[in-house]
PyMOL Python script that loads the backbone (N, CA, C, O; Angstrom):
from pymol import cmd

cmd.read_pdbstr("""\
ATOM      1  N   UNK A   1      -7.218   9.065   2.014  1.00  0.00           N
ATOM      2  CA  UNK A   1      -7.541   8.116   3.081  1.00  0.00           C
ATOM      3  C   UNK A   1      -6.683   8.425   4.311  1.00  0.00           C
ATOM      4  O   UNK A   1      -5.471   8.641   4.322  1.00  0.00           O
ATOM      5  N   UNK A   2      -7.681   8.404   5.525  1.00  0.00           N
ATOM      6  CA  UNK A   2      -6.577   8.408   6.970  1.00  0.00           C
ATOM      7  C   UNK A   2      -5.959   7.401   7.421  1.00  0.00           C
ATOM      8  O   UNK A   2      -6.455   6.423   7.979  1.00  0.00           O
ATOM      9  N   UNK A   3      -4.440   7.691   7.107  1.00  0.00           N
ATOM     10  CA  UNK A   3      -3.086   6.329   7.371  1.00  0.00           C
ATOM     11  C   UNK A   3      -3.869   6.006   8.925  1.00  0.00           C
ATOM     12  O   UNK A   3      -3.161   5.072   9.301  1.00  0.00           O
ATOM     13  N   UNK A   4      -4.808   6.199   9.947  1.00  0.00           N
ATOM     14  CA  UNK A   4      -5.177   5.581  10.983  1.00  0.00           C
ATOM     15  C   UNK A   4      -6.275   4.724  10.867  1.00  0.00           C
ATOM     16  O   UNK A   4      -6.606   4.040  11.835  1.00  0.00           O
ATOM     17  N   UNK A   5      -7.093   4.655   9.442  1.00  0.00           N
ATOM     18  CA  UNK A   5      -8.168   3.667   8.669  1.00  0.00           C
ATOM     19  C   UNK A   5      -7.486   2.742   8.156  1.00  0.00           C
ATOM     20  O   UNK A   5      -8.215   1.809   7.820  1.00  0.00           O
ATOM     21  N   UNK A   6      -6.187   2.538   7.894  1.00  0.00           N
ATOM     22  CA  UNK A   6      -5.493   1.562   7.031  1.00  0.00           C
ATOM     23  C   UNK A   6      -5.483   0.334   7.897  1.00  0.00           C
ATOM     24  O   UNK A   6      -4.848   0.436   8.947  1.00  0.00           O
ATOM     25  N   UNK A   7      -5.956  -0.580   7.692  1.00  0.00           N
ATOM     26  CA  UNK A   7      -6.137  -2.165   7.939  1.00  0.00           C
ATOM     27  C   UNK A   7      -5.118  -2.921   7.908  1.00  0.00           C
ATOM     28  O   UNK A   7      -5.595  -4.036   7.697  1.00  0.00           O
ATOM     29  N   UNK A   8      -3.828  -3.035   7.999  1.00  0.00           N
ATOM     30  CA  UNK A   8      -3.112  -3.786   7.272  1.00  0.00           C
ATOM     31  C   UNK A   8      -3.423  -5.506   7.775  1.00  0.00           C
ATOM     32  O   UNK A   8      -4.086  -5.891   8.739  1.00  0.00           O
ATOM     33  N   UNK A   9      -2.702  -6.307   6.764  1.00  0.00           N
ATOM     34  CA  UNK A   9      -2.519  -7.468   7.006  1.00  0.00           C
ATOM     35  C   UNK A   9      -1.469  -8.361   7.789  1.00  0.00           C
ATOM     36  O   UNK A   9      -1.530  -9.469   8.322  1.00  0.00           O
ATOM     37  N   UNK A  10      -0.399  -7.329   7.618  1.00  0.00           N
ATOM     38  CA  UNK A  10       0.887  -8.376   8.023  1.00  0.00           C
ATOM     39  C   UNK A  10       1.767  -7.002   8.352  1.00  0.00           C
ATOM     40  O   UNK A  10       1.537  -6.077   7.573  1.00  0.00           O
ATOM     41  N   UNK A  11       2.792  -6.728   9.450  1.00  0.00           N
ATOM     42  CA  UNK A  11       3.421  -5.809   9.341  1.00  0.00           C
ATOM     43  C   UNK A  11       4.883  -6.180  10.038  1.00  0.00           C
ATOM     44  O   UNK A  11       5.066  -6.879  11.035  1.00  0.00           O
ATOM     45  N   UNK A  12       5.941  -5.452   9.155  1.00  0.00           N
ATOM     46  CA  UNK A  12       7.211  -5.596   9.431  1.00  0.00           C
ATOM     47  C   UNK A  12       7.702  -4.874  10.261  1.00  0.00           C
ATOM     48  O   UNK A  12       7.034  -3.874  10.525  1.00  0.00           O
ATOM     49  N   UNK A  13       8.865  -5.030  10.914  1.00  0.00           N
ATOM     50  CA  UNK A  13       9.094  -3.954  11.643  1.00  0.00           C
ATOM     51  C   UNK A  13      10.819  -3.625  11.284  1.00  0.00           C
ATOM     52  O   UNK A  13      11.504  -4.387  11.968  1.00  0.00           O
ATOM     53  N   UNK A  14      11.332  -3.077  10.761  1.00  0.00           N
ATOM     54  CA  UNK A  14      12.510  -3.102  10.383  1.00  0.00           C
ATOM     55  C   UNK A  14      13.192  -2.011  10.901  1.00  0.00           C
ATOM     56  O   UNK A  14      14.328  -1.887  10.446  1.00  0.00           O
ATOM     57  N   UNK A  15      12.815  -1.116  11.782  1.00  0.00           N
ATOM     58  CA  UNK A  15      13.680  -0.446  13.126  1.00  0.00           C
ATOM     59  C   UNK A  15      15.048  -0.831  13.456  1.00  0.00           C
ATOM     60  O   UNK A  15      15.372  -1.909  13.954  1.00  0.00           O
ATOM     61  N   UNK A  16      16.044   0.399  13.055  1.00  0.00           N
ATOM     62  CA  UNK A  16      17.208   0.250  13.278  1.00  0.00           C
ATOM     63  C   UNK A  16      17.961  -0.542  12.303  1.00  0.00           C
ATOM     64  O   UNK A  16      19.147  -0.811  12.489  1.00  0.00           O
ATOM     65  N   UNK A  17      17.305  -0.928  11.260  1.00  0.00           N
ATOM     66  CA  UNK A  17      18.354  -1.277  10.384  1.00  0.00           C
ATOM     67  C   UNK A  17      18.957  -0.376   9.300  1.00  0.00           C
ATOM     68  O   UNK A  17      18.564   0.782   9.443  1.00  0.00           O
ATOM     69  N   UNK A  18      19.571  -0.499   8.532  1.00  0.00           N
ATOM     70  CA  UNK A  18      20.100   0.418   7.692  1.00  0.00           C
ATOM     71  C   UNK A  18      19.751   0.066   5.792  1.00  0.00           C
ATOM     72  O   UNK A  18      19.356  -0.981   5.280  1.00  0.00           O
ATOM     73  N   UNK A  19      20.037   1.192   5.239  1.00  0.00           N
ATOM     74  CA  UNK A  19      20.006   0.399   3.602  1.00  0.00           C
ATOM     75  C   UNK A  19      21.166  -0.732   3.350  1.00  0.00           C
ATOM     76  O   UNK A  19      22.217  -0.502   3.947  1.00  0.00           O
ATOM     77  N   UNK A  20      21.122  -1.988   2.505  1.00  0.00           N
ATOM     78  CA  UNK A  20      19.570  -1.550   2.149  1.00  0.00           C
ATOM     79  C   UNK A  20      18.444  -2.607   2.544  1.00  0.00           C
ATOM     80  O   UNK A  20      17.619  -2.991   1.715  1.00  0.00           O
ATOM     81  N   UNK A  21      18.469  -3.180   4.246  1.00  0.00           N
ATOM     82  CA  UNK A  21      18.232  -4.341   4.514  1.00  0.00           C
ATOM     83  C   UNK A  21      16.413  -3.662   4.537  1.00  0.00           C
ATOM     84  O   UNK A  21      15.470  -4.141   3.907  1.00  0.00           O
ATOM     85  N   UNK A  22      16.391  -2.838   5.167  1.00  0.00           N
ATOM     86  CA  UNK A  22      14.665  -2.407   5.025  1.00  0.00           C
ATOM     87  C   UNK A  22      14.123  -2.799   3.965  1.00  0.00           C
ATOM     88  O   UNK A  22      13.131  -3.528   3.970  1.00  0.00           O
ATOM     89  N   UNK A  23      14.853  -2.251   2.611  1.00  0.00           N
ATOM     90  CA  UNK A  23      14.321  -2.407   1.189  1.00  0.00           C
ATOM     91  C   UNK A  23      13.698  -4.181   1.040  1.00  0.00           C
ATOM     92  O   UNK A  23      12.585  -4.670   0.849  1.00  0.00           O
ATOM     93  N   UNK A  24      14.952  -4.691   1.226  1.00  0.00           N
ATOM     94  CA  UNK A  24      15.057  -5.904   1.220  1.00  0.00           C
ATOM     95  C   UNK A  24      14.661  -7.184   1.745  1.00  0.00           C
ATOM     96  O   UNK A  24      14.444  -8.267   1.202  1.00  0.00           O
ATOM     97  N   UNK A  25      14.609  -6.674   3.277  1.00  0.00           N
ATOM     98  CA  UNK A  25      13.233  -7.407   4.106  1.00  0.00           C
ATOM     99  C   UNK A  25      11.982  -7.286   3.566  1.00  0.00           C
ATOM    100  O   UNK A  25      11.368  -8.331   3.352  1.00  0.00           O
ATOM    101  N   UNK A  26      11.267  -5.823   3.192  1.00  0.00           N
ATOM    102  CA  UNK A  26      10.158  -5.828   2.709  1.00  0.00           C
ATOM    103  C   UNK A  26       9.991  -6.735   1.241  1.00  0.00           C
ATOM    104  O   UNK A  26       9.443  -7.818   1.448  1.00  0.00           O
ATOM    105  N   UNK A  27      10.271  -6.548   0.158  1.00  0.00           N
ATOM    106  CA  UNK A  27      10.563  -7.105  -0.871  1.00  0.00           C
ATOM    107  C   UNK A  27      10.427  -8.749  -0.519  1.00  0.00           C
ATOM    108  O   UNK A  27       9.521  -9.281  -1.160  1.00  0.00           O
ATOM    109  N   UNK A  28      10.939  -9.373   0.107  1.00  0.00           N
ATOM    110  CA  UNK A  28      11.077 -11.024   0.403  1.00  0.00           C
ATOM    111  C   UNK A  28       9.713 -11.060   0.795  1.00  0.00           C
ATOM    112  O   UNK A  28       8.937 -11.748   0.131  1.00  0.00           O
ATOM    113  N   UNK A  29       9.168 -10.197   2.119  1.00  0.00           N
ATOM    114  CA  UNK A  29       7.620 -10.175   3.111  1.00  0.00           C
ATOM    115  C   UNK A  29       6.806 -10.483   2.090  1.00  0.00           C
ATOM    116  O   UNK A  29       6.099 -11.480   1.948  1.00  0.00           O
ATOM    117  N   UNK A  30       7.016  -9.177   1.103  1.00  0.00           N
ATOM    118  CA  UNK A  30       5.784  -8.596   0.206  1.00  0.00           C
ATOM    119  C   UNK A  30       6.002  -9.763  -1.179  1.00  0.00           C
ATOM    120  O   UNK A  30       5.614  -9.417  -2.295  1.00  0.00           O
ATOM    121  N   UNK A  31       6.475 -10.766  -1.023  1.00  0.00           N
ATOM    122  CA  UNK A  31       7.044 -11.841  -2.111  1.00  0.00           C
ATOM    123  C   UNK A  31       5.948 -13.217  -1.497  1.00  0.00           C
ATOM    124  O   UNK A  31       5.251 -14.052  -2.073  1.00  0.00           O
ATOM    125  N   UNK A  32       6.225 -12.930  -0.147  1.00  0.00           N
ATOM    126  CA  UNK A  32       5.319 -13.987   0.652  1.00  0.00           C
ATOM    127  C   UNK A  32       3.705 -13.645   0.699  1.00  0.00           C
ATOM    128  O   UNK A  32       3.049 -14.676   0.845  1.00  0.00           O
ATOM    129  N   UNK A  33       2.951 -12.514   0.614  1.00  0.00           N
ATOM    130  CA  UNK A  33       2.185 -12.262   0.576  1.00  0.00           C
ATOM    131  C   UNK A  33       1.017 -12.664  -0.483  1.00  0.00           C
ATOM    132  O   UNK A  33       1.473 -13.052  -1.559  1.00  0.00           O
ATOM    133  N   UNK A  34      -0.554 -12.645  -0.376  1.00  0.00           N
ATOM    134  CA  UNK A  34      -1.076 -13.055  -1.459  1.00  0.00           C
ATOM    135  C   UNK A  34      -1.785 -11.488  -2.180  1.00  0.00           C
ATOM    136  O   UNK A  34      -2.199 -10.620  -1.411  1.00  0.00           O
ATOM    137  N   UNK A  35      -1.837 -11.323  -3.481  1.00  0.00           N
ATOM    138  CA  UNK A  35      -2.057 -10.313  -3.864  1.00  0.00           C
ATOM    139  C   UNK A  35      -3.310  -9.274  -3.165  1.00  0.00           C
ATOM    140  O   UNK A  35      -4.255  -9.886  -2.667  1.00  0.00           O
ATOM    141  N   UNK A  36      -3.345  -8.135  -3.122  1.00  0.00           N
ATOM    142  CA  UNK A  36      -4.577  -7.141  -2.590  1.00  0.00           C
ATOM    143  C   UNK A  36      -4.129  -7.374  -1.146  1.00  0.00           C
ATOM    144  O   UNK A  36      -4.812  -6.504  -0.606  1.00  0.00           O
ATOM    145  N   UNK A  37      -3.345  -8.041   0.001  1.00  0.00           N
ATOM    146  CA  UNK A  37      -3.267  -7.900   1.053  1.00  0.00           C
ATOM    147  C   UNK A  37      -2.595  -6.677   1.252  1.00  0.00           C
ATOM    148  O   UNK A  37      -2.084  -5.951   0.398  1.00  0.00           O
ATOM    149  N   UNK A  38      -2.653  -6.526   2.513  1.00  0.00           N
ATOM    150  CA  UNK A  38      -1.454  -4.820   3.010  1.00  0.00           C
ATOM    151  C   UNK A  38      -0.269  -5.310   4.099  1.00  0.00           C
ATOM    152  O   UNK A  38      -0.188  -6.121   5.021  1.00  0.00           O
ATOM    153  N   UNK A  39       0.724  -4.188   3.340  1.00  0.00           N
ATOM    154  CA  UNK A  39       2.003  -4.432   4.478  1.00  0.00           C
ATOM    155  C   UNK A  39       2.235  -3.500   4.869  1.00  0.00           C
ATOM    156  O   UNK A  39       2.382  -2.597   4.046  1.00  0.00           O
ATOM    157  N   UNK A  40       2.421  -3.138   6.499  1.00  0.00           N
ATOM    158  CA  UNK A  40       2.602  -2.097   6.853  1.00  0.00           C
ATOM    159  C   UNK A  40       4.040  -2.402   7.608  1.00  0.00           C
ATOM    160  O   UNK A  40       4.207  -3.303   8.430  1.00  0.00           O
ATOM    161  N   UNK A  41       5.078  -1.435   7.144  1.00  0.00           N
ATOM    162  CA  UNK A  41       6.326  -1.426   7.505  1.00  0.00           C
ATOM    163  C   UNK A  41       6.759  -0.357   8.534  1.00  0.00           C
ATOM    164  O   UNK A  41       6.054   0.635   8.719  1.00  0.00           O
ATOM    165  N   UNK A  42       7.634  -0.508   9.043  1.00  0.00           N
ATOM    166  CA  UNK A  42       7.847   0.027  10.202  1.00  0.00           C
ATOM    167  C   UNK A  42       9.504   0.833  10.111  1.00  0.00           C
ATOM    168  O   UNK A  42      10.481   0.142  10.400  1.00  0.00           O
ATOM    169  N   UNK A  43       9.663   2.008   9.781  1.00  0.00           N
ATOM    170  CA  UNK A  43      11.183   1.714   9.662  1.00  0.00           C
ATOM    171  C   UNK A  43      11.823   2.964  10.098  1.00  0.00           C
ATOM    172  O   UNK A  43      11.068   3.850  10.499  1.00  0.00           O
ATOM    173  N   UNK A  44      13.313   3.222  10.084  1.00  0.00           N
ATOM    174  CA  UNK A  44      13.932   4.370  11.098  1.00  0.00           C
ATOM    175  C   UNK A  44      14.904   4.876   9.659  1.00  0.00           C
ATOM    176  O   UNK A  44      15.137   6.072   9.485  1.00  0.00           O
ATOM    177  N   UNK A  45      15.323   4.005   8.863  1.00  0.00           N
ATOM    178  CA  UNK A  45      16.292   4.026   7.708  1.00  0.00           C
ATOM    179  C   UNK A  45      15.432   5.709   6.915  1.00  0.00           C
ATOM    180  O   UNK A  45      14.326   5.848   6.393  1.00  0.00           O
ATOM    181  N   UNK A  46      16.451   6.619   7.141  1.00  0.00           N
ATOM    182  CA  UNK A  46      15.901   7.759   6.086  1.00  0.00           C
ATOM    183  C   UNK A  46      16.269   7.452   4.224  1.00  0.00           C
ATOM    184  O   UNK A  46      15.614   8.017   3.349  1.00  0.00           O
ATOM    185  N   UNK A  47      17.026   6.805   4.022  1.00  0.00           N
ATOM    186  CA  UNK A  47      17.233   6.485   2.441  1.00  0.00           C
ATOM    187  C   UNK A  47      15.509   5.579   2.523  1.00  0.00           C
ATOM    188  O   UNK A  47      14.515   6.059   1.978  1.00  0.00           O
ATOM    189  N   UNK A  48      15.496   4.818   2.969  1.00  0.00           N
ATOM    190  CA  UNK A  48      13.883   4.106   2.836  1.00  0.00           C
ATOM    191  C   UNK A  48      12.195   5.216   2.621  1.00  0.00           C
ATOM    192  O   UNK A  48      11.006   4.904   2.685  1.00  0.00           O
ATOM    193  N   UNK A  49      12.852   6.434   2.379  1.00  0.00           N
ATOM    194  CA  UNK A  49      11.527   6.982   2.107  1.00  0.00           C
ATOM    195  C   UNK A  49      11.430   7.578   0.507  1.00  0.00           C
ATOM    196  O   UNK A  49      10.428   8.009  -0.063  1.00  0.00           O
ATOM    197  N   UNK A  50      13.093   7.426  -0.118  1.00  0.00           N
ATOM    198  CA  UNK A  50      13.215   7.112  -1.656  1.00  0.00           C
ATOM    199  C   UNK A  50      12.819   5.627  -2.202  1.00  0.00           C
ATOM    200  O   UNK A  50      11.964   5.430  -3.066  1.00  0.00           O
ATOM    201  N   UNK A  51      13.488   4.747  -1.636  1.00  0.00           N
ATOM    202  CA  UNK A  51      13.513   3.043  -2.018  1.00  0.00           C
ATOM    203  C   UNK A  51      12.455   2.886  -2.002  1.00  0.00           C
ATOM    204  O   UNK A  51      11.912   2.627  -3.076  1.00  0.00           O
ATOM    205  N   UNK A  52      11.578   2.971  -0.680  1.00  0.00           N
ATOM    206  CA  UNK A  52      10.499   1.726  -1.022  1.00  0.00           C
ATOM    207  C   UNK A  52       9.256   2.697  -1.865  1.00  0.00           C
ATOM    208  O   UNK A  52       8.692   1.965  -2.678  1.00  0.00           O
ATOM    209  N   UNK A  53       8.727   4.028  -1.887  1.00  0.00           N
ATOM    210  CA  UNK A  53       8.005   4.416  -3.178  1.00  0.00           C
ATOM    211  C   UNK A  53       8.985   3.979  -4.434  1.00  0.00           C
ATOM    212  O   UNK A  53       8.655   3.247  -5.368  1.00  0.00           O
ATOM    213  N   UNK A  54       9.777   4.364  -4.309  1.00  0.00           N
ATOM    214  CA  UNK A  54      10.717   3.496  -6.287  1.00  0.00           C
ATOM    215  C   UNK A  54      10.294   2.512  -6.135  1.00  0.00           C
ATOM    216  O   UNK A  54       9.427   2.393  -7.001  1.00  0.00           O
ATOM    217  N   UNK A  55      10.359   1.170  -5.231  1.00  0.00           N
ATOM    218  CA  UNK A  55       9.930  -0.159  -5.470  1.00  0.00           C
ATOM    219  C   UNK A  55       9.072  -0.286  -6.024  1.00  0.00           C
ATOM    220  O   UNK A  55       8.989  -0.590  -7.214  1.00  0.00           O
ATOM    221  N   UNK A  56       7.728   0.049  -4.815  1.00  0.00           N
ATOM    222  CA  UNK A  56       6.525   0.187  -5.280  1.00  0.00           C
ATOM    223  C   UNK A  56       5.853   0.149  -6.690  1.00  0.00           C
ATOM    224  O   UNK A  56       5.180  -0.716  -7.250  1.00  0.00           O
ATOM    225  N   UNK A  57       6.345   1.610  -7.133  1.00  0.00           N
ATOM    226  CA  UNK A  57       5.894   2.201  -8.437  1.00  0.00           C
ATOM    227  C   UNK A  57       6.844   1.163  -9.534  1.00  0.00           C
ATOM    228  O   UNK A  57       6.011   0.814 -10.370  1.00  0.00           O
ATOM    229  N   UNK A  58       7.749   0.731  -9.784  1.00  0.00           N
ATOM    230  CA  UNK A  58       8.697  -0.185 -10.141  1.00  0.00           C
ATOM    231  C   UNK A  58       8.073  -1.628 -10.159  1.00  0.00           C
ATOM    232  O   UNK A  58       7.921  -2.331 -11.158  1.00  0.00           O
ATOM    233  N   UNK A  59       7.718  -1.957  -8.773  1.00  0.00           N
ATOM    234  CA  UNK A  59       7.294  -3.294  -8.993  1.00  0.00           C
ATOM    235  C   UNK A  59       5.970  -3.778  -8.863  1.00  0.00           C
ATOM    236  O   UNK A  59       5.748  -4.967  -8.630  1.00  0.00           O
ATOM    237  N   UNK A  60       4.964  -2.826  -9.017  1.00  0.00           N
ATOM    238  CA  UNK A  60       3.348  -3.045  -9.130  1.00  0.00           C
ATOM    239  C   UNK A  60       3.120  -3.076  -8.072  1.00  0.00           C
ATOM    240  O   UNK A  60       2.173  -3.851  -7.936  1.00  0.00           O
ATOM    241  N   UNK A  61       3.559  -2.502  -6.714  1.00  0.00           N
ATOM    242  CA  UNK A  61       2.727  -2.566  -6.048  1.00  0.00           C
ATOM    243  C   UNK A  61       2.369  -0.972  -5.349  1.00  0.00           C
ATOM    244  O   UNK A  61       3.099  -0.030  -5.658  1.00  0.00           O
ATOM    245  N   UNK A  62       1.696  -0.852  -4.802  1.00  0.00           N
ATOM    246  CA  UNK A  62       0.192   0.372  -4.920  1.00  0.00           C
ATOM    247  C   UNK A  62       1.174   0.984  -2.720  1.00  0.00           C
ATOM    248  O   UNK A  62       0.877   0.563  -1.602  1.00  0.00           O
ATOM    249  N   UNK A  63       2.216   1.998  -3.143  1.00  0.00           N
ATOM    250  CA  UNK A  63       1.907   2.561  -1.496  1.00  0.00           C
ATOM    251  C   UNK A  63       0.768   3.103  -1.401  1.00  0.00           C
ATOM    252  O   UNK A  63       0.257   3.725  -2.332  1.00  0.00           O
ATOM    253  N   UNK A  64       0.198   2.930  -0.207  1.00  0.00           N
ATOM    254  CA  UNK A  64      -1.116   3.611   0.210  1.00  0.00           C
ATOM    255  C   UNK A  64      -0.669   4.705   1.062  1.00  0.00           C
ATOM    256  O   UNK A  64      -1.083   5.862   1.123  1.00  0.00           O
ATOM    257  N   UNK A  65      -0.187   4.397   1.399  1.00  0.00           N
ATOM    258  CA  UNK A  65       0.449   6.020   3.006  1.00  0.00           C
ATOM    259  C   UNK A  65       1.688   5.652   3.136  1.00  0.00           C
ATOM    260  O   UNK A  65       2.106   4.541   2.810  1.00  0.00           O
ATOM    261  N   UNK A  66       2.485   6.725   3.710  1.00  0.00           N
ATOM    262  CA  UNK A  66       3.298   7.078   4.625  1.00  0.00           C
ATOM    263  C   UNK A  66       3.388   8.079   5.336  1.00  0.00           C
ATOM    264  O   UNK A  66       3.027   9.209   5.007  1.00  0.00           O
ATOM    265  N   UNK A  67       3.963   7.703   6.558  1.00  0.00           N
ATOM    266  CA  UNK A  67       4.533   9.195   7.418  1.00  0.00           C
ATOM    267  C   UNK A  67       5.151   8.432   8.074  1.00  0.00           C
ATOM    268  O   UNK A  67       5.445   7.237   8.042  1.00  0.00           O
ATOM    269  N   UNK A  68       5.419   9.782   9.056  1.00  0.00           N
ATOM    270  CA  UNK A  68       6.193   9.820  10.046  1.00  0.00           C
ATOM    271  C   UNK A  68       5.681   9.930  11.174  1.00  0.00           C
ATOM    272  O   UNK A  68       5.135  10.975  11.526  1.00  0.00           O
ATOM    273  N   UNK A  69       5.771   8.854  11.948  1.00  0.00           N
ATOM    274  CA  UNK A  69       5.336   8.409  13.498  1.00  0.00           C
ATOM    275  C   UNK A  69       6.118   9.650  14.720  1.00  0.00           C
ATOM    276  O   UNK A  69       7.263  10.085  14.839  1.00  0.00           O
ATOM    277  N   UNK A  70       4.681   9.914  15.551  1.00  0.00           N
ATOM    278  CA  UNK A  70       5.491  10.589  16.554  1.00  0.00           C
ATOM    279  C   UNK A  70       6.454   9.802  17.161  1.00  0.00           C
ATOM    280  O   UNK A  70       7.088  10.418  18.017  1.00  0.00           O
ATOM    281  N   UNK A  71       6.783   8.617  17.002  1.00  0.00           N
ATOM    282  CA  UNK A  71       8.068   8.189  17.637  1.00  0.00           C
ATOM    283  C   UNK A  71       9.369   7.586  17.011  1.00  0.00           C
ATOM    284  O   UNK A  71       9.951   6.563  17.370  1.00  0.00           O
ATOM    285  N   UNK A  72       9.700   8.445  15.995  1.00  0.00           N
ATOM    286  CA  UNK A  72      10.181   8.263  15.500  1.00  0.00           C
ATOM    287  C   UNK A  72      10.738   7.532  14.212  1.00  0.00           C
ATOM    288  O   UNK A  72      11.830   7.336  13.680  1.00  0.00           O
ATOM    289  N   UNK A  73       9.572   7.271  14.020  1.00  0.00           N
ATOM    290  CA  UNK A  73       9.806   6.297  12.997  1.00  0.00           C
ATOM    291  C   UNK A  73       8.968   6.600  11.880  1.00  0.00           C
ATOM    292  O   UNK A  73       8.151   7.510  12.023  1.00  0.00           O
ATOM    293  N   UNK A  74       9.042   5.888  10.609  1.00  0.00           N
ATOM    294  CA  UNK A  74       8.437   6.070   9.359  1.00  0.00           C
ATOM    295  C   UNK A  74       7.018   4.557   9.094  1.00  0.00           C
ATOM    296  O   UNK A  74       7.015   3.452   9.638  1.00  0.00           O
ATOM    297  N   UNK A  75       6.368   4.926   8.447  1.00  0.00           N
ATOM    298  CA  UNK A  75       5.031   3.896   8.915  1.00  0.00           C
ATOM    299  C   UNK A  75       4.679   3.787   7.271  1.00  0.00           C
ATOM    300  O   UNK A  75       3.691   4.517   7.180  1.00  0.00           O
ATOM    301  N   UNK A  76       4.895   3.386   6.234  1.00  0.00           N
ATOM    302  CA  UNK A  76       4.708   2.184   4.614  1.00  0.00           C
ATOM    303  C   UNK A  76       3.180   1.502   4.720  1.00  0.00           C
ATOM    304  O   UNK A  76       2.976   0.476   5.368  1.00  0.00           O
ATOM    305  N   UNK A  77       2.662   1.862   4.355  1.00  0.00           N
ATOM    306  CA  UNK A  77       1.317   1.121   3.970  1.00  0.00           C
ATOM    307  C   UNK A  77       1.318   0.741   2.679  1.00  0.00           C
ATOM    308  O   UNK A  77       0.932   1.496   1.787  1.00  0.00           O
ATOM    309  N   UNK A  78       1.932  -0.966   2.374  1.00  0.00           N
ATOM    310  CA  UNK A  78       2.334  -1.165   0.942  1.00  0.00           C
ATOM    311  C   UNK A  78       0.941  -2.093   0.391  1.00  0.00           C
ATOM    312  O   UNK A  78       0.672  -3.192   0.876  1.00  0.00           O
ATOM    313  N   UNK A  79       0.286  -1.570  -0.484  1.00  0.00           N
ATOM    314  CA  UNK A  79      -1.077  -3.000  -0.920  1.00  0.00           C
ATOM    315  C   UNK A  79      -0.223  -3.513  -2.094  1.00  0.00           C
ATOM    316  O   UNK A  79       0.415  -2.838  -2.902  1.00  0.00           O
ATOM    317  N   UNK A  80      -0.424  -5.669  -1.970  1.00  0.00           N
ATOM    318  CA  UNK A  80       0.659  -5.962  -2.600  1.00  0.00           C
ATOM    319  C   UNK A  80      -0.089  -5.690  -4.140  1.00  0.00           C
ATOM    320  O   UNK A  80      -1.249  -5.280  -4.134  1.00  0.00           O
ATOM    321  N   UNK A  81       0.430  -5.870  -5.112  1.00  0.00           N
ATOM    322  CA  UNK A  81      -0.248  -5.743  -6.626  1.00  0.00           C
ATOM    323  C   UNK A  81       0.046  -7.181  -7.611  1.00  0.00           C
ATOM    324  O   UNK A  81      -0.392  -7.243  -8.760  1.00  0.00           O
TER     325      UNK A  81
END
""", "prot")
cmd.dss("prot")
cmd.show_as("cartoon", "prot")
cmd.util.cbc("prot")
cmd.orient("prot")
């Protein structure tokens, strides 16, 4: 699927923070969410491109994409599970 088809529902933006508050913001978001919605995260943290696939796969929920934004940043397409 093209990460520019992804729909999301709700998106974080966690730019400029460090580990392991990215992890951790998302996790609370994706706690608030109702199941099958999408979170698309926003983040600059390079440890966050181990954490949040471990979460994911760890805590049932399904990454759909990632990359890396021409501006710098990293772009999480999390569907909750």
């Amino acid at each position: 699927m093209d990460i520019n088809e992804i729909k999301s529902d709700e998106i974080l933006d966690v730019k400029g923070l460090s580990c392991p508050m990215p992890l951790l913001k998302t996790k609370k978001k994706l706690k608030s969410m109702k199941p099958g919605l999408i979170l698309e995260v926003l983040g600059t943290d390079p440890g966050s491109k181990n954490d949040i696939p471990g979460f994911c796969k760890k805590g049932g929920n399904e990454l759909m994409a990632m990359a890396d934004d021409a501006e710098g940043f990293t772009r999480y397409f999390i569907k909750k599970g």
